[in-house]
N, C-alpha and C positions, 0 to 999 in steps of 0.2 A: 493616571492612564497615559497623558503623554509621555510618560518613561518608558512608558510599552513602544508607544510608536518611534521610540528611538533606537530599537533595539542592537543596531549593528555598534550602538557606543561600548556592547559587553563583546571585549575581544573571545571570550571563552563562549559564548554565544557564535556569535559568526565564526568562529572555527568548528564550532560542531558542525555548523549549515553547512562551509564546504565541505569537511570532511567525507561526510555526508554525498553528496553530490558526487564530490570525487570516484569513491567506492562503489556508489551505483554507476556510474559514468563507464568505468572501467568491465564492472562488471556486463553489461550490454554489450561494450566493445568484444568483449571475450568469452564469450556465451560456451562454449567448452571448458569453463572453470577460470579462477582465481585465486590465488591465492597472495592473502593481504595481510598486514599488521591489523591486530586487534587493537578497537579503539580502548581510549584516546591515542590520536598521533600528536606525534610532537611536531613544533613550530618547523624544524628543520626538517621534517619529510622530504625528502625532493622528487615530483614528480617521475623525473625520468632515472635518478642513477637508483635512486629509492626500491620506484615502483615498476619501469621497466618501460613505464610508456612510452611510444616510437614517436617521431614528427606528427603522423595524421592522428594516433590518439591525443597527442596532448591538445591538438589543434581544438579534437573534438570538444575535449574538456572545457578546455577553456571558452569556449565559443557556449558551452554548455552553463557555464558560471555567469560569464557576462550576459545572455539569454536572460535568467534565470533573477536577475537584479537589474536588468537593466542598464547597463552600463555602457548604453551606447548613448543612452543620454547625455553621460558626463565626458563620453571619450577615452576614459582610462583602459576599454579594453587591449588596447594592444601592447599595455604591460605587462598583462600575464603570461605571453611567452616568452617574455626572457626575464625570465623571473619566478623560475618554476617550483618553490616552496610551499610551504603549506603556508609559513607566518610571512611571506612575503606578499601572498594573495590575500592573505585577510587582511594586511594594510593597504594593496590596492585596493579592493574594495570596500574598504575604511572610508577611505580619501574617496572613494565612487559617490558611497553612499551619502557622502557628507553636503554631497554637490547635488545627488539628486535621489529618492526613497519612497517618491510615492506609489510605485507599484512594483511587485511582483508577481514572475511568470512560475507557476508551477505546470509540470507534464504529465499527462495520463494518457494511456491509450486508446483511441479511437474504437468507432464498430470496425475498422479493418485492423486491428493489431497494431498500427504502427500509432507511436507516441504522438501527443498533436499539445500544442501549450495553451494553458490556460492561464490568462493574465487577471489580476486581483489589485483593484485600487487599495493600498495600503488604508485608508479609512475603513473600507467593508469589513476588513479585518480586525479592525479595529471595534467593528460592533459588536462583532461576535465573541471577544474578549469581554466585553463588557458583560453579556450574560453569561458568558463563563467562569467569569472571576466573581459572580455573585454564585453561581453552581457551587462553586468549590473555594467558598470562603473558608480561610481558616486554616489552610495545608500549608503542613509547615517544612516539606519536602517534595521531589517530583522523581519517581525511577518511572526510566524512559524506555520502552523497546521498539522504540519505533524510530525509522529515521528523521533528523530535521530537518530537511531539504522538500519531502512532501509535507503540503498543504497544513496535513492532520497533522503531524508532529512537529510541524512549523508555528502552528498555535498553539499547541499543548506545549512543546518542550522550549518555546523561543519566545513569543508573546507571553503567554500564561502565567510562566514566573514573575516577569516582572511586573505585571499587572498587580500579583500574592506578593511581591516584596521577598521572592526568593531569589538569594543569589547562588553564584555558582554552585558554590560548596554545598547548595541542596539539590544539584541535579545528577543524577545518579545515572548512568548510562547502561543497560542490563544488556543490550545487545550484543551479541555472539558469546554470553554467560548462557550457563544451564537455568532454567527454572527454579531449580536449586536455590541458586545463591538469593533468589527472590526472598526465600523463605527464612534465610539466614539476614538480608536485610532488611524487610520490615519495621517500621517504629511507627508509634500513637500518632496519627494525622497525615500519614503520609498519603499521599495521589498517585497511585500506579496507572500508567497509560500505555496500552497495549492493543491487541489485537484477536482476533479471534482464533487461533491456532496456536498464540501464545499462552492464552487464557485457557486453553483447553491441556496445553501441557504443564501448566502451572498447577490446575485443577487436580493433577494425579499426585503435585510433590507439593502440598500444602496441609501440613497437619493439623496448624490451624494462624487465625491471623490477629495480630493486636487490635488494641477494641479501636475505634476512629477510622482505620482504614478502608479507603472508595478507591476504586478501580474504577477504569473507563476504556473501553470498547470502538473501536469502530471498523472502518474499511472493508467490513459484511458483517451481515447478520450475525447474534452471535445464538448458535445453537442452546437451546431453552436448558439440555442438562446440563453442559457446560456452566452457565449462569446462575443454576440453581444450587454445583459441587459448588463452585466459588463462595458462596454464601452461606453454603452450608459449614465452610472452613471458616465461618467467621467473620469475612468481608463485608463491613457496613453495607456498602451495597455497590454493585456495578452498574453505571450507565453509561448506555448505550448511544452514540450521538450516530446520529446519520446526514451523510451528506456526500458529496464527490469533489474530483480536483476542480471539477467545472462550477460549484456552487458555494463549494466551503459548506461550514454545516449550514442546514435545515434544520434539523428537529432532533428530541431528547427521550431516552424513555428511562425509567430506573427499574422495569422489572418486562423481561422479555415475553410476558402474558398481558402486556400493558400496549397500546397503540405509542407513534412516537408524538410528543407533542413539539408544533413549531413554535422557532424562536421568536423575537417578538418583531420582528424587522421583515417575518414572513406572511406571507397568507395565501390564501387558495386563489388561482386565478379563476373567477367567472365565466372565461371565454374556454379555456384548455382542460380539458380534463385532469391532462397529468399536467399540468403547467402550474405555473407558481409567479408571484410576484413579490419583489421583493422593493421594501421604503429606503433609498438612500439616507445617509446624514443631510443631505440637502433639499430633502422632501420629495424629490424625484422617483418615481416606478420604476424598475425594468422586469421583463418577461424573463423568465426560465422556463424550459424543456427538461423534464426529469429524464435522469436515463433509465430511469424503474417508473414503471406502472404505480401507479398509487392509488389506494385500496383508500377512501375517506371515511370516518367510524362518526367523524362530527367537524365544526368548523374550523379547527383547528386542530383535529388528532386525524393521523393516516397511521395506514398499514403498507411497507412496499409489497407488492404482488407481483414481483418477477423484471427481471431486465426487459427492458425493448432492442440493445442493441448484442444480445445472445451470448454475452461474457458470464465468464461463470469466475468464479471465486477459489483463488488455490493460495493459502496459508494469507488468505488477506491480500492478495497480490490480480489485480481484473487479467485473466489470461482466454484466449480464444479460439477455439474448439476448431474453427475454420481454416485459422492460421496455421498451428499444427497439421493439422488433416494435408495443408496445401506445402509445407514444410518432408513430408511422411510421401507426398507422391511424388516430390524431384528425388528420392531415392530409385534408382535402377530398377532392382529388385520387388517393387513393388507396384502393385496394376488397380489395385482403390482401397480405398482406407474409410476408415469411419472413427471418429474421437469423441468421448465424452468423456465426464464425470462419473467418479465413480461412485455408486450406489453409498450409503452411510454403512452400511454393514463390512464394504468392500476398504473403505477407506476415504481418502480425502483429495486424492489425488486426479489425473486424469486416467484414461485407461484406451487403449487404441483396437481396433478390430480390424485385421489386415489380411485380403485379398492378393498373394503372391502371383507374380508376374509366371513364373515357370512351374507346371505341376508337378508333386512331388519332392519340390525341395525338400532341405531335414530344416524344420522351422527352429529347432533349439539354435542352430549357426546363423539362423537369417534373424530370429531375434537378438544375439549379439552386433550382428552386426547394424541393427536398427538403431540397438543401444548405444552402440557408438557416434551412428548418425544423428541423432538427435541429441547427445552430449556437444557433440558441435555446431551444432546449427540453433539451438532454443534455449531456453534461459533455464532454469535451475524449476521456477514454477511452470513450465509451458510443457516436460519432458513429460511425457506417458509411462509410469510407474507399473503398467502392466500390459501385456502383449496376448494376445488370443487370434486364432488362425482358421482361416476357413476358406471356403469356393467362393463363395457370393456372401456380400454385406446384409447383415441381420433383417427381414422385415418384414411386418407385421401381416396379417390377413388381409388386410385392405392394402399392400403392397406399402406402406408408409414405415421410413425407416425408424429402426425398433432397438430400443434397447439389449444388452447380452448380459448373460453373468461369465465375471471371471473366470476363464479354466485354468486348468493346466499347461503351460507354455508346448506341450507338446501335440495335445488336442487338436484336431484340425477342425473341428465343430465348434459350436457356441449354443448355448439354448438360449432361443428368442423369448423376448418378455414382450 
């Protein structure tokens, strides 16, 4: 296990992590699209003649990296800007890490939209390795669709292995591949770690799966039919880990009709409802604040029962119905808005209900041009995938705002639910 906690000593390792970082880094910077080399990069990427970043992106980035490890502990941050390579930043942060590794900062988004970091004593992390390398004793491969730079895929695809005694050559990187090529790589024991929209597109192109193989789930719920095709293709079984950037996992289920149960480092706090307390390596407590409701079935098994801080779940990604909505009325053209999720029948996406600023506009023009608006101002999961138009925002009998179904883009009405 202390192989595990050395992890930046695997250079193929800590270049997936920036890589990683990189790509989301940029990606945020450029919320009107990217486009980027499909992983793996190679050592000589260079940030700017590469990838195009300007002075204040690469600042970002790299101020993002050193954040992100810590590297103001050892000082080395200010060699990442002149020094703007992919294998050049994995030897500063080599040489970072070597100085100093006991914690890092992962990022998630706050109840307001904006990113906020969450720091992890490199030991906590390490506990949680420990019940996950006895979970998934025995794998003898790891395909990853997730990035390693967060939390989740920071311990599945970076810890994890080497806890299993996998080395590079069994980490298989599926991301920006079809679901497809899942099904063409498969072998006896392998650990697919993925997500719940992945899981759901892989569910449709799986004909079936070699005997041994476990799949693993997280960053939302993962919808009961989705869980059941998977299984149904074959898949020894899918579990489901729950937890956030702010806590690492909590708890485990292997059948989504099953409560999750917590790890052993967890338990119910006495005093908080939703609260949790967690046993350091040093025997020490600390309090946690779930960001979901927690539904308890016995002393140790919950069920989550909904967000407290009103994020909703788009391809696995926490996005913010408020933020949008408040993104939708610095548009001109528009005089109130309303965003949600879209029903399961509707799809998976967001869906927006828009009160135009001038009567009679032609809405088929002012929804392009929304389209447009929101390809540069929101991120790839935050965009509203459908448009519906009317006088006044939807609302119920008792005046309380109400859900719509999807019309027609031309429709000036919506029927209230």
């Amino acid at each position: 296990m202390r192989n595990a906690a050395s992890w930046w000593n695997d250079e193929q390792a800590l270049q997936r992590f920036i890589c990683s970082l990189v790509a989301s880094e940029l990606a945020s910077l450029r919320p009107g699209g990217l486009a980027l080399p499909g992983f793996p990069w190679e050592a000589g990427l260079h940030l700017v003649d590469d990838l195009g970043a300007d002075s204040l992106e690469l600042l970002g980035i790299a101020t993002a990296l050193a954040e992100s490890l810590h590297m103001h502990e050892s000082g080395f941050e200010d060699y990442l800007l002149a020094r703007p390579t992919i294998g050049e930043w994995v030897q500063i942060a080599q040489a970072s890490l070597q100085h100093f590794s006991g914690k890092l900062t992962f990022r998630t988004s706050g109840s307001t939209g904006q990113p906020k970091p969450c720091c992890h004593p490199l030991p906590l992390l390490m506990q949680e390795v420990v019940e996950l390398s006895a979970l998934f004793s025995g794998r003898r491969r790891i395909l990853c669709a997730v990035p390693g730079h967060h939390i989740y895929g920071f311990l599945f695809t970076i810890l994890l292995p080497r806890a299993l005694g996998i080395d590079a050559s069994g980490i298989i990187d599926l991301r920006g591949s079809s679901p497809a090529r899942l099904a063409n790589e498969l072998k006896e024991g392998d650990l697919v770690v993925g997500h719940p929209e992945f899981w759901r597109a892989a569910a449709r192109l799986l004909p079936s799966v070699p005997a041994g193989v476990i799949g693993v789930t997280s960053t939302a719920p993962c919808p009961a039919e989705v869980s059941q095709a998977i299984e149904e293709a074959g898949m020894h079984k899918l579990i489901q880990v729950y937890g956030s950037s702010e806590t690492a996992g909590i708890g485990w289920r292997d059948s989504s009709t099953s409560p999750y149960r917590l790890f052993s480092h967890w338990k119910k706090s006495a005093e908080a409802h939703h609260g949790l307390l967690r046993m350091q390596p040093d025997g020490q407590e600390t309090s946690y604040t779930c960001q979901d409701r927690l539904q308890w079935t016995g002393p140790r098994e919950f069920l989550p029962a909904g967000r407290m801080d009103n994020a909703v779940q788009v391809g696995g990604i926490n996005v913010f119905p408020a933020r949008v909505r408040d993104v939708l009325l610095q548009h001109p053209e528009v005089a109130d808005a309303a965003v949600r999720l879209m029903r399961p029948e509707e799809g998976a996406r967001l869906k927006a209900f828009i009160v135009a600023r001038m009567p009679g506009i032609d809405h088929a023009e002012l929804q392009q041009r929304l389209h447009s608006w929101v390809t540069e101002h929101l991120t790839t999961a935050e965009r509203p995938k459908a448009f519906t138009f009317g006088e006044q925002l939807p609302k119920s009998s008792m005046e309380k705002d109400a859900d719509w179904l999807i019309t027609p883009s031309l429709r000036s009405t919506a029927d209230v639910q």
